[in-house]
C-alpha positions in Angstrom: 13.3 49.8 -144.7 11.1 46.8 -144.3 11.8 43.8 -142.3 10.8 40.7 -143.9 11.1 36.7 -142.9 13.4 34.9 -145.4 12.8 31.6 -144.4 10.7 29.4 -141.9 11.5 30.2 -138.4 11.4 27.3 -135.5 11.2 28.8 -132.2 12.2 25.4 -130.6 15.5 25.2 -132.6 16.2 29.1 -132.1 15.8 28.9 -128.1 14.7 25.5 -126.7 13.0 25.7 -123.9 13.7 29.4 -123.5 10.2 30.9 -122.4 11.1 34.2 -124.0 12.5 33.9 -127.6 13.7 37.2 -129.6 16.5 37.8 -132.3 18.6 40.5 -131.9 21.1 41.5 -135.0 22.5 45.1 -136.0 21.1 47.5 -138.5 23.8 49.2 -140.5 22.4 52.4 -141.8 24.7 54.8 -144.3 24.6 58.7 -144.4 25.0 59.3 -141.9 26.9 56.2 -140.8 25.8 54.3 -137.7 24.1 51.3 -136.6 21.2 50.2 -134.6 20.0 47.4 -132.4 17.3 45.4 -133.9 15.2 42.7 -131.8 12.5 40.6 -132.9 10.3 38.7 -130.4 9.1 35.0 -131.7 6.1 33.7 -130.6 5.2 30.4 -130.1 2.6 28.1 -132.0 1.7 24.7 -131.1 3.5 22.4 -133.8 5.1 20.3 -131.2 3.1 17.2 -129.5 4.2 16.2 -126.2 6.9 13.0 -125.6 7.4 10.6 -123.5 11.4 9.4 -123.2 10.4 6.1 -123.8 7.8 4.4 -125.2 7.0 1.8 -121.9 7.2 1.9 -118.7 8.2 -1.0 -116.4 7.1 -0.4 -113.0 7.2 -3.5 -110.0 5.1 -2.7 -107.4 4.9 -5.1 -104.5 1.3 -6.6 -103.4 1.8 -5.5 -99.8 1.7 -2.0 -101.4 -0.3 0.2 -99.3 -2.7 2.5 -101.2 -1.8 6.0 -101.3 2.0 4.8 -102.5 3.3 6.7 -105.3 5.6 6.3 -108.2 7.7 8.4 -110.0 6.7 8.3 -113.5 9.1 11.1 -115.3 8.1 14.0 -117.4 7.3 14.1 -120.8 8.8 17.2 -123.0 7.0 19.4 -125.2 9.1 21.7 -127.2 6.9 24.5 -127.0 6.7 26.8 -124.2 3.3 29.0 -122.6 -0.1 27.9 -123.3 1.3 25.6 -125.5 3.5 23.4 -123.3 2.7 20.2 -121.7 -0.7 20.5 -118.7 -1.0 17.2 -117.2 -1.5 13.9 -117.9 -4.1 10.7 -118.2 -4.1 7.5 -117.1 -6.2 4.8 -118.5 -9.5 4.1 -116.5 -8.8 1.3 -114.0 -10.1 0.4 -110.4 -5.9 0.4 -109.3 -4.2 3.3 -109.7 -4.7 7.1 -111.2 -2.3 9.7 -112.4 -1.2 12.9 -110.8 0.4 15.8 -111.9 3.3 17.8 -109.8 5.1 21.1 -110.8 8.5 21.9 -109.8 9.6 25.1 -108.6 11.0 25.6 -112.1 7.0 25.4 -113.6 7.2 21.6 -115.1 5.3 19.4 -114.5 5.7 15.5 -114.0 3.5 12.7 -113.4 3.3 10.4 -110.6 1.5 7.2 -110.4 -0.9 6.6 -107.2 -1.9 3.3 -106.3 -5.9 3.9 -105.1 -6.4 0.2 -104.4 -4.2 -2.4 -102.6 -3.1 -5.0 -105.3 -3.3 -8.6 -105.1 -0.9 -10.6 -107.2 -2.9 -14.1 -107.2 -5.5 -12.3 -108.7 -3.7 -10.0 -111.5 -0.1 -10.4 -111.7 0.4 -7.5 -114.2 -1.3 -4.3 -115.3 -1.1 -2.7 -119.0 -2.3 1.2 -118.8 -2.0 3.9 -121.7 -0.7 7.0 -120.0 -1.4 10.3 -122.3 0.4 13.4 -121.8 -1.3 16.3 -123.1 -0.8 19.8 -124.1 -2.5 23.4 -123.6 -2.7 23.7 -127.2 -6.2 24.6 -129.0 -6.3 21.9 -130.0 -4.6 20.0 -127.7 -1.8 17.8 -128.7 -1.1 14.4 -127.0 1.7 11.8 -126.8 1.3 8.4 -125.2 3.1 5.6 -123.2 2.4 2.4 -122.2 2.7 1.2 -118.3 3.5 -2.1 -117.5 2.8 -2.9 -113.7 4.0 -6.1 -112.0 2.7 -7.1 -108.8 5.4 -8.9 -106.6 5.8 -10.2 -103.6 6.2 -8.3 -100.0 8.8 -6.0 -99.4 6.8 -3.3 -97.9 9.6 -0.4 -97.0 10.9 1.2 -100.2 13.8 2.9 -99.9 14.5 7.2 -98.7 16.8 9.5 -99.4 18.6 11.4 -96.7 16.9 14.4 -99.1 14.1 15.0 -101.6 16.5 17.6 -103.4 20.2 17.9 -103.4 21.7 21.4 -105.0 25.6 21.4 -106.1 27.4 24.5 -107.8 29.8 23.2 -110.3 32.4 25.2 -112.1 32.5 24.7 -116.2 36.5 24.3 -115.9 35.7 21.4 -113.7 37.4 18.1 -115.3 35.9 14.8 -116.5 36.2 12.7 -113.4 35.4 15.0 -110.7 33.0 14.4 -107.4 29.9 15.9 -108.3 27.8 14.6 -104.8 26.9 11.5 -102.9 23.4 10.6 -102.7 22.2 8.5 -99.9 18.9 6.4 -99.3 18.4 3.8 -96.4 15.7 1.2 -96.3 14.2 0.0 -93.0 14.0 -4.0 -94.8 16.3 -6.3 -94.3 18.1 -9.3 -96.5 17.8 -8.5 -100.5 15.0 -5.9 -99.9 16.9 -3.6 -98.2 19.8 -4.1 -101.0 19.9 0.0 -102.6 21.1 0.2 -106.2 21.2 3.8 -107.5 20.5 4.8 -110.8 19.7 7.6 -113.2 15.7 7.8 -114.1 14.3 9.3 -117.1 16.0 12.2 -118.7 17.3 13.5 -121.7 20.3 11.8 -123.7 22.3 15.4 -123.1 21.8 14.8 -119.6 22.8 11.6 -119.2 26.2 11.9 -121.3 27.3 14.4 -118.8 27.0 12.7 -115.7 27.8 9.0 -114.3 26.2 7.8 -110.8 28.2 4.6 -109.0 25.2 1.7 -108.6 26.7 0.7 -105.2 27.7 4.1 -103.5 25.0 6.7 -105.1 28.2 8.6 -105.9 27.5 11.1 -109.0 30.0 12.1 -111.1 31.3 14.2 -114.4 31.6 12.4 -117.6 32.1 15.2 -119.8 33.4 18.8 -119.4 30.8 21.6 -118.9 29.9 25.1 -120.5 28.7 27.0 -119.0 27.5 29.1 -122.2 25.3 26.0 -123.6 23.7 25.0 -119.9 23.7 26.5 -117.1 21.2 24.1 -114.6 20.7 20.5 -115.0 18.3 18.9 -113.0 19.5 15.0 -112.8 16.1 12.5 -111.5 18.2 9.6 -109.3 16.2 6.6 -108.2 17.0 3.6 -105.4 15.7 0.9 -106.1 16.2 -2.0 -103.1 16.5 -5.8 -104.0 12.5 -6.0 -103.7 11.8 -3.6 -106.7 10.7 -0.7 -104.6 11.8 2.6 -105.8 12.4 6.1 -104.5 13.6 9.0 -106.2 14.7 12.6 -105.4 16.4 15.3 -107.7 19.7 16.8 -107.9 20.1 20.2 -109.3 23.4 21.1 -110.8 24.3 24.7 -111.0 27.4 25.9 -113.8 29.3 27.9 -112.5 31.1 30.8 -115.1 34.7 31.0 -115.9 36.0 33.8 -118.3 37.2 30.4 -121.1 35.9 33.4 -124.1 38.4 36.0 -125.3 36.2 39.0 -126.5 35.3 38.6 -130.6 35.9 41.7 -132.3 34.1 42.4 -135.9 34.6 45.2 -138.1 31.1 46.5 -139.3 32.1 49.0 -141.6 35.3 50.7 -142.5 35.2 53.8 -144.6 38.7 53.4 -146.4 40.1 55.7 -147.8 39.5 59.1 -146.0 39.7 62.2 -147.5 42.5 64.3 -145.6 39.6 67.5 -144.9 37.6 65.0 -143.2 36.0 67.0 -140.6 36.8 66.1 -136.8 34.4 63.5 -135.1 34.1 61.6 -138.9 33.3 58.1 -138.4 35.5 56.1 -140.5 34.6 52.0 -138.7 31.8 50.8 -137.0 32.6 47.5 -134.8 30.8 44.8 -132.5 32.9 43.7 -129.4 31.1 40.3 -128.3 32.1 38.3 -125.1 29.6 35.5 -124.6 30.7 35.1 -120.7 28.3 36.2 -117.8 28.9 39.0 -115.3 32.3 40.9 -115.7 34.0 38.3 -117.4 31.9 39.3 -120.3 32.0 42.6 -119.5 34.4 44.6 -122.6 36.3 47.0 -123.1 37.9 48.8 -126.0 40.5 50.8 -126.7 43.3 52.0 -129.4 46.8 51.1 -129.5 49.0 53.4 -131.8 49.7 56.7 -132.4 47.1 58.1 -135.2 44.8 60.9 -134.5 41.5 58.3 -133.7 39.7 57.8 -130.9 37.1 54.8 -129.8 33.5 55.8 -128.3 31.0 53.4 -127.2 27.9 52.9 -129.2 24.8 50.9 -128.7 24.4 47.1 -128.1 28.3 46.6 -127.8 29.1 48.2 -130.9 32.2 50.8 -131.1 32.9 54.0 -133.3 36.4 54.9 -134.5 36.4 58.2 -135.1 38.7 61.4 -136.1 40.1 63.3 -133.3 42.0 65.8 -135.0 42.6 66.6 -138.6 44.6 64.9 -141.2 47.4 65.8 -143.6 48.4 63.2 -146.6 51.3 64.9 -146.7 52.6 64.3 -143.4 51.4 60.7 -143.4 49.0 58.8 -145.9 48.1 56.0 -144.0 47.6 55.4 -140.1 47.5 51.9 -138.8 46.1 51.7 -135.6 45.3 48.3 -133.1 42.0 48.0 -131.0 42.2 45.8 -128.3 39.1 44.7 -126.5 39.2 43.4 -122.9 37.1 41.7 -120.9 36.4 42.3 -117.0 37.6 38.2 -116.0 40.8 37.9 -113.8 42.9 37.5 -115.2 41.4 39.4 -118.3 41.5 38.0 -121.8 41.9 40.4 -124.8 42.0 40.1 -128.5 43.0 43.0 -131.4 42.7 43.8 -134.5 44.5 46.0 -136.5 42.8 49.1 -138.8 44.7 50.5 -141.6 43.1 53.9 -142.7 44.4 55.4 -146.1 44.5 59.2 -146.1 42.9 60.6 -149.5 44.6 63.8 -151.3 43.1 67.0 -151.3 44.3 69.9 -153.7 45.5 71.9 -150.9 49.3 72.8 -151.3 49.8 75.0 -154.5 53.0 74.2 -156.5 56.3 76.2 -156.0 59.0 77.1 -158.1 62.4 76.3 -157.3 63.6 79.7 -157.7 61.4 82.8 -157.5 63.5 84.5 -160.4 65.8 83.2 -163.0 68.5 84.9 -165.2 69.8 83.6 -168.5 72.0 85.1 -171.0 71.0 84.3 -174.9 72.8 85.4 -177.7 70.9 87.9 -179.9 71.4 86.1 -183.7 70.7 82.9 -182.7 68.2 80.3 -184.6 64.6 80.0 -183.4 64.1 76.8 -180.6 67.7 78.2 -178.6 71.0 78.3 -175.6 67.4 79.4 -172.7 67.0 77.5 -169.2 64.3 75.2 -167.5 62.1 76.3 -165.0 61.1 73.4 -161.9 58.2 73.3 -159.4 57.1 70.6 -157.3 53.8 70.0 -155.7 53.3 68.1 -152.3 50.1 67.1 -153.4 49.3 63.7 -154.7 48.0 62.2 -158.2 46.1 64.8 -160.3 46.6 67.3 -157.6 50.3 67.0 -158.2 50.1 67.3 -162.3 51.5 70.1 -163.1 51.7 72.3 -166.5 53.6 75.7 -167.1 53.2 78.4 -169.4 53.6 82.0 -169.9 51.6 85.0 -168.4 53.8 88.0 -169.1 56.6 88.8 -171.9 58.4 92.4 -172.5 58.1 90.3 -176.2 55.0 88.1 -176.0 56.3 86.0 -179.2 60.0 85.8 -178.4 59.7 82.9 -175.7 57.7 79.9 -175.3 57.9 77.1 -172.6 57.1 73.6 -172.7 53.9 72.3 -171.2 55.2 69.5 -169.1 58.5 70.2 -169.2 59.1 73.6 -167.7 62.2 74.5 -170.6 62.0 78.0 -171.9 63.1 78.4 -175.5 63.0 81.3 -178.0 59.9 80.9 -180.5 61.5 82.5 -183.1 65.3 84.4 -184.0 66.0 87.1 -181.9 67.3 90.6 -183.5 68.7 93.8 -183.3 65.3 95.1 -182.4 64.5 93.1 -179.5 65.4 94.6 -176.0 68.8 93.8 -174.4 66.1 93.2 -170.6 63.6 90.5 -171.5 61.4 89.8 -168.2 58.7 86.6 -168.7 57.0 85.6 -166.2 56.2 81.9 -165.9 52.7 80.2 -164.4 52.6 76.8 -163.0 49.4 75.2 -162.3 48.3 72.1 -160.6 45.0 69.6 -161.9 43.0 70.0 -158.9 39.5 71.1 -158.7 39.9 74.4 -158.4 43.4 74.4 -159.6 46.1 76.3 -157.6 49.0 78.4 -159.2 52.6 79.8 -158.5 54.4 82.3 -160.3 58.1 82.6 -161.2 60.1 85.6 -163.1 63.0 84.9 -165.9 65.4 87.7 -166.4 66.5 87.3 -169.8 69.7 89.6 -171.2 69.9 89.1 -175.3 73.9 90.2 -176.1 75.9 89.3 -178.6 78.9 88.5 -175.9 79.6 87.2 -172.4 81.4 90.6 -171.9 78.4 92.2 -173.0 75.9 90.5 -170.7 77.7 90.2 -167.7 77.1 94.0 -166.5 74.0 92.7 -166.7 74.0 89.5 -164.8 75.7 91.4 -162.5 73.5 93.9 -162.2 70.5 91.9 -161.9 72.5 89.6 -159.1 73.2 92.9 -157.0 69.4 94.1 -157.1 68.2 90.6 -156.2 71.0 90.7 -153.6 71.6 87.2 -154.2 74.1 85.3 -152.8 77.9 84.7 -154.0 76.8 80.8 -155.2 73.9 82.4 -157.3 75.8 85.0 -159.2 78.5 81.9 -160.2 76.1 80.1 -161.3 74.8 82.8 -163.7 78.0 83.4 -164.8 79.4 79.8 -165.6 75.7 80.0 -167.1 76.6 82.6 -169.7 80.5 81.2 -170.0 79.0 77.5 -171.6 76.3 79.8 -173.7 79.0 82.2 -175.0 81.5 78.6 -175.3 78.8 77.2 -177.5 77.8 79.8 -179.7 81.7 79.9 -180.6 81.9 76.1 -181.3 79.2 76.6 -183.7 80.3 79.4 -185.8 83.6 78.2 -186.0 
């Protein structure tokens, strides 16, 4: 019962930037048959050195600059999440400008440049700083960029956006194409330096394949269709930049918005195939897993049979389901029940799947075999040869395979050696020549049994008159008939019965 890791696991591939990271699977167990949530939690070690989306930075900053300004800088990503994931940053020592680190309300944290001292570009047109971004690792791990700074000429009003954070609620049906906002950012210059270009800043390649922002309107819009199942936020950095290099920034956060697009995925667990027909009620003959990756009621499910068969569905843990016996089975009304589960899920309009079940029913030795007749009459002529003109005794059984093999023999004889009857084949013949000695009223009775475990029996009795003519017998037959009180149809058949013996036994002394 031992859990054990079969191969290296990477936190980072198994749940990004996830600060919680578990595996959940299902535990089959057998006898009794059911199954069990399992999850693991996987912590987080620090393999993962924080990155920068680039390896340089090109910043202009104007010379008219006044100190206190401050640039937007990005974030750098660090796989791993906790103690582990990125602190802060450092800037190379300088006498211009210094680093400082802000968090947004989501807990990352980016860096933005801070000019300490007011530039002057006849002195040093450009700047070249190492920026580090470190981790909270023990040790820490580190990732560097380089900043290079050019010092231009005055425009001295960058530009501003109408906001410092724009939020928009996107559904993940939504089209390529669509309107996803308008940003907006004025600049108090005038001429080329109040001239605002928009653009995307720093962000992941994922991110910037989904969306599109217009250079000349700041309008943002969808270049590829959403799921809502792979992302549900993205946060989208867009900068202004105005025809003097200045640039401003603010961040648009892009909620995705559900749809039920997932049709619940059924899975068959276990199916215990075939059943035995005295399977007790409440058996549990399939274990499945309904799963419906939507959020909220569309991936709410539910199951249920479709078919008439004596099952039912119950709810088990973790979205599994139990088909189960609700009442008890008989092969010999039916040996197989197919029946369709159909899971639905809580969306409007609701999606469903099914899948169909086939149980086989399995034999039990519980139907003994039964003659055809309870009693049978023959007529036999008394000096015939040994192996004879006696009769055939049938049963059938409603049982299946060996339960339904049947053999016959004798368990009672006026004249134990007179008679024998085949083992498979149910025909009574005389073992040996009948005489003058042996009573006119032979009664045998015959024993049919089945190849179950235990075995079940049935019993039938042959009324056998030995006579040396029709004539002779009939009083007999007849006699026998009227005790049995057996109908008209019976008594002719006896007698046509005797009239073909008698027939023969002339044929073959003439």
């Amino acid at each position: 019962g031992n859990l054990y890791v079969s191969e290296r696991l990477d936190r980072e591939e198994m749940c990004g930037e996830s600060e919680t990271c578990s595996v959940s699977f299902e535990a089959l167990l057998h006898n009794p048959l059911n199954v069990y949530r399992v999850e693991v939690a996987i912590e987080d070690v620090n393999d993962n050195a924080p990155r920068f989306p680039q390896d340089k930075f090109q910043l202009e900053i104007n010379e008219l600059t006044s100190p206190g300004a401050r640039f937007y800088l990005g974030s750098a990503e660090d796989a791993d999440v906790g103690s582990n994931s990125l602190k802060g940053y450092e800037l190379e020592t300088n006498e211009y400008f210094a680093v400082e680190v802000k968090e947004r309300q989501d807990g990352s944290k980016f860096a933005e440049l801070i000019l300490r001292r007011a530039l002057d570009r006849e002195r040093e047109q450009s700047l070249r700083l190492v920026l580090t971004a470190l981790d909270g690792g023990d040790p820490p791990r580190s990732g560097t960029a380089q900043l290079w700074i050019n010092v231009t000429d005055a425009n001295d009003n960058p530009p501003v956006f109408a906001q410092d954070r724009y939020r928009v609620s996107l559904r993940e049906d939504e089209p390529p194409g669509s309107t996803v906002l308008n940003v907006s950012a004025s600049d108090a210059d005038t001429g080329i330096n109040a001239r605002i270009t928009y653009g995307f800043g720093k962000m992941p390649a994922k991110v910037l394949q989904k969306f599109l922002v217009d250079a000349e309107s700041g309008m943002i819009t969808l270049q590829e269709g959403l799921d809502f199942e792979d992302t549900r936020v993205f946060r989208l950095a867009v900068e202004a930049r105005d025809g003097g290099g200045l640039v401003e920034h603010c961040e648009v956060e892009v909620n995705v918005l559900d749809v039920n697009d997932n049709a619940p995925d059924i899975t068959i667990l276990s199916l215990s195939n075939p059943v035995s027909e005295d399977a007790p009620v409440g058996t549990v003959v399939a274990l499945l897993n309904v799963n419906d990756p939507d959020s909220g009621k569309n991936g709410q499910v539910s199951c249920e049979l479709s078919g008439e068969a004596p099952l039912s569905i119950v709810a088990s843990s973790g979205g599994s389901y139990k088909v189960v016996t609700a009442s008890a089975l008989d092969r010999e009304q039916a040996s197989e029940h197919r029946v369709t589960v159909v899971a639905r899920d809580g969306g409007r309009p609701a999606l469903w799947s099914r899948t169909e079940l086939v149980l086989e029913v399995s034999d039990v030795n519980d139907n003994a075999p039964v003659f055809e007749e309870a009693a049978y009459s023959a007529y036999v002529a008394e000096n015939n040869a040994a192996g004879a003109l006696v009769l055939r005794v049938v049963a059938v059984d409603a049982d299946a395979g060996q339960n339904a093999w049947l053999s016959y023999e004798l368990a009672k004889a006026t004249e134990p050696g007179l008679f024998r009857v085949g083992l498979h084949s149910g025909e009574v013949r005389t073992a040996r020549a009948v005489s003058e000695r042996d009573a006119a009223k032979q009664r045998v009775v015959a024993v049919v049994k089945d190849h179950g475990q235990p075995a079940l029996s049935a019993t039938a009795t042959l009324h056998v008159v030995l006579a040396e003519s029709l004539q002779e017998a009939l009083p007999e037959l007849s006699e026998r008939a009227a005790g049995a009180e057996a109908p008209a149809a019976e008594l002719q058949f006896y007698l046509v019965l005797a009239l073909a013996l008698l027939s023969a036994l002339f044929v073959l002394s003439v």
